[in-house]
C-alpha positions in Angstrom: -7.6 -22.2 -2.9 -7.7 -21.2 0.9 -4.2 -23.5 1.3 -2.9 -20.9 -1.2 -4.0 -18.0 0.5 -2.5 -19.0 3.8 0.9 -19.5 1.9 0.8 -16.4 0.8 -0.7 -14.5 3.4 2.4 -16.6 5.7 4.5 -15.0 3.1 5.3 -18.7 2.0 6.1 -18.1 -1.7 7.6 -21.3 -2.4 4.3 -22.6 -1.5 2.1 -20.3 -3.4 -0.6 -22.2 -6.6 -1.4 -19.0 -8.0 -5.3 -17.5 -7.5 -7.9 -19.1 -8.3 -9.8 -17.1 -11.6 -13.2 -16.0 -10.1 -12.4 -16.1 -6.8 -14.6 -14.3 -4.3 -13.5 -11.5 -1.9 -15.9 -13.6 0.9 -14.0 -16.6 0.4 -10.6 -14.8 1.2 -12.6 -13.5 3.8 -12.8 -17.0 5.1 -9.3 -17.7 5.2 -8.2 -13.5 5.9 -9.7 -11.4 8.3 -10.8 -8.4 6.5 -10.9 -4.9 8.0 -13.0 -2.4 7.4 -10.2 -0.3 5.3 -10.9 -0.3 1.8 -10.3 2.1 -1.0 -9.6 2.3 -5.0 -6.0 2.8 -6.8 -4.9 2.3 -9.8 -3.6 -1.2 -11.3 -1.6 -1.8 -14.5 0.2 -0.1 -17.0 -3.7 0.7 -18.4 -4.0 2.2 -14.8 -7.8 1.4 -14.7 -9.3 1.8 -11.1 -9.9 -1.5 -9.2 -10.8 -1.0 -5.5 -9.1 -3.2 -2.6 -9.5 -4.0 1.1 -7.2 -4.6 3.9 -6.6 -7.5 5.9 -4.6 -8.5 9.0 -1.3 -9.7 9.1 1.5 -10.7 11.5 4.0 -10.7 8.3 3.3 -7.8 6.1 4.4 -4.8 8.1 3.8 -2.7 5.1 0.0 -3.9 4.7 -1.8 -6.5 3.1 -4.4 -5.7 0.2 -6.8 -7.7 -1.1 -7.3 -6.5 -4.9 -10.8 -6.9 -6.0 -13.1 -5.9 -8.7 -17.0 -6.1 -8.3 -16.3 -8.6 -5.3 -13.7 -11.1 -7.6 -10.3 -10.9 -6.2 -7.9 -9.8 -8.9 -4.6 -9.6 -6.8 -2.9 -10.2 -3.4 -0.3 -7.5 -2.4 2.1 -7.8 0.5 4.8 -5.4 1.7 7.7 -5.8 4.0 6.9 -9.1 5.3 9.4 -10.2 8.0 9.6 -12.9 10.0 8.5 -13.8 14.1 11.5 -12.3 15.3 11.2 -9.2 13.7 13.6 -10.0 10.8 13.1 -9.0 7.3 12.8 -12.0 4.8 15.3 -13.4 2.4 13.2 -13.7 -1.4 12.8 -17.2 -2.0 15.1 -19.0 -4.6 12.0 -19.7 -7.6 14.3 -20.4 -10.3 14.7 -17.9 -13.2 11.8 -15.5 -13.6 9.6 -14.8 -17.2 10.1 -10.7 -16.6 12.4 -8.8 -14.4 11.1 -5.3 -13.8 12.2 -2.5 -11.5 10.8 -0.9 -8.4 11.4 0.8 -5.6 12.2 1.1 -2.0 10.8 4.4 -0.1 12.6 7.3 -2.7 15.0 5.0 -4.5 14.3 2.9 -7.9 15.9 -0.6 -7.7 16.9 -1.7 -11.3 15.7 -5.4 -11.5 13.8 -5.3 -8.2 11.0 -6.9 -9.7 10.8 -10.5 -9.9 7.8 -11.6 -12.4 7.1 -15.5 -12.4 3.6 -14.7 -14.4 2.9 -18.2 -15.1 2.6 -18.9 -11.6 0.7 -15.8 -10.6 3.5 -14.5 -8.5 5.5 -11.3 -8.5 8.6 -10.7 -6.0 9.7 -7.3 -5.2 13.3 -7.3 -3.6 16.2 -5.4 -2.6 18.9 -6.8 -5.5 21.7 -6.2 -3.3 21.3 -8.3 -0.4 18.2 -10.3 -1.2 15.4 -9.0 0.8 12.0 -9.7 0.1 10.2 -6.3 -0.1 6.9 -7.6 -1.1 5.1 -10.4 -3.0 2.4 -9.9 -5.2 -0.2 -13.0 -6.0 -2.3 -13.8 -9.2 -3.9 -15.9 -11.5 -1.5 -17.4 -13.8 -1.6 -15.3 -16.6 2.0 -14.1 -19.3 4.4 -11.5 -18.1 2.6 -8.8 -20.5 -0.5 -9.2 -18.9 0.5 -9.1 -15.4 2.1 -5.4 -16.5 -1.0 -4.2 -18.4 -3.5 -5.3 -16.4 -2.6 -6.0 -12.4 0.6 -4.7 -11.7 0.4 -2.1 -8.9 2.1 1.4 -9.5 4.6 2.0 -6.7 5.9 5.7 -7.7 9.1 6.8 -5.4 8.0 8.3 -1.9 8.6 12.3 -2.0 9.8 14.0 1.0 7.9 17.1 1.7 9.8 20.2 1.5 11.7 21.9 3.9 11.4 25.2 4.4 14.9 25.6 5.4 16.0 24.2 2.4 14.1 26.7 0.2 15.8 29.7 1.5 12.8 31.2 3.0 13.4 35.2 3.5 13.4 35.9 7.5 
C-alpha cells in the first residue's frame, strides 16, 4: 500500500498497484503529509459529494487531493506534475487503455485526453498532441463504467471573467 502511494505521489505511474479497498485517510497520512486544506466536490457522473484533503507535493504543481469518504480514501488526484527541473512530464507508455475519455486544459476540451486503465485503478489526463501528462488520477481497480459513475472528478472548462471593455459598457 504505502509503496504505491509514494509511486503515485512521485508521479511514478508505471509503478502505481492501484489503491488498496478500505484504505484509511491516516494511513496516507503516514506516507503523505496532509495539510489542513480540505473541502467537498463533487465525484462521478452520479456527482454525489465526497469530501477531500490536500497534501504536499514537489510534483503536482496543480495540487494533490486526497479523495476520501467517512475517512476511506476513494481517490488520489494529481495535476500538472513536472519534474526536478521544472519540466512538465511525458504520460507514461501503459499500453492500450479500457476507456478513452475527454478533458480539459484551462478553457479548452481535449478529445481523448483521458486515459482510463480502470483495471489498474489509474486514470491519465494528457495533452494528445504532444504527450504531456496533465494529471493522474489513482483507484481501486474497479471497470471503466464504474470509474465514470462513481469517482471520476468533474473538471468543467475554466471561464474567464468578463471584461468590461469587451461588453461595450456606455461611458
Amino acid at each position: 500500500m504505502t509503496e504505491s502511494v509514494r509511486a503515485f505521489a512521485a508521479a511514478d505511474v508505471a509503478a502505481w498497484q492501484g489503491l488498496t479497498a478500505g484504505l484509511a485517510l491516516a494511513d496516507v497520512g503516514d506516507v503523505l503529509e496532509l495539510s489542513d486544506v480540505t473541502g467537498r466536490d463533487v465525484l462521478g457522473g452520479e456527482r454525489r459529494e465526497v469530501a477531500w484533503v490536500a497534501a504536499s507535493s514537489e510534483v503536482y504543481r496543480g495540487g494533490l487531493r486526497v479523495w476520501h469518504e467517512a475517512g476511506v480514501v476513494v481517490l488520489l488526484e494529481g495535476r500538472d506534475p513536472f519534474d526536478a527541473a521544472g519540466e512538465p512530464l511525458a504520460a507514461a507508455h501503459l499500453g492500450e487503455p479500457e476507456t478513452v475519455l475527454d478533458t480539459v486544459l484551462g478553457r479548452l476540451r481535449l478529445p481523448g485526453g483521458e486515459l482510463v486503465y480502470a483495471s489498474r485503478g489509474l486514470a491519465l489526463r494528457v495533452n494528445p498532441e504532444n504527450g504531456v501528462l496533465l494529471g493522474a488520477l489513482g483507484f481501486a481497480p474497479t471497470s471503466s463504467d464504474d470509474y465514470r459513475e462513481r469517482l471520476r472528478p468533474d473538471l468543467p472548462p475554466r471561464r474567464l471573467l468578463p471584461d468590461s471593455a469587451s461588453h461595450g459598457s456606455a461611458v
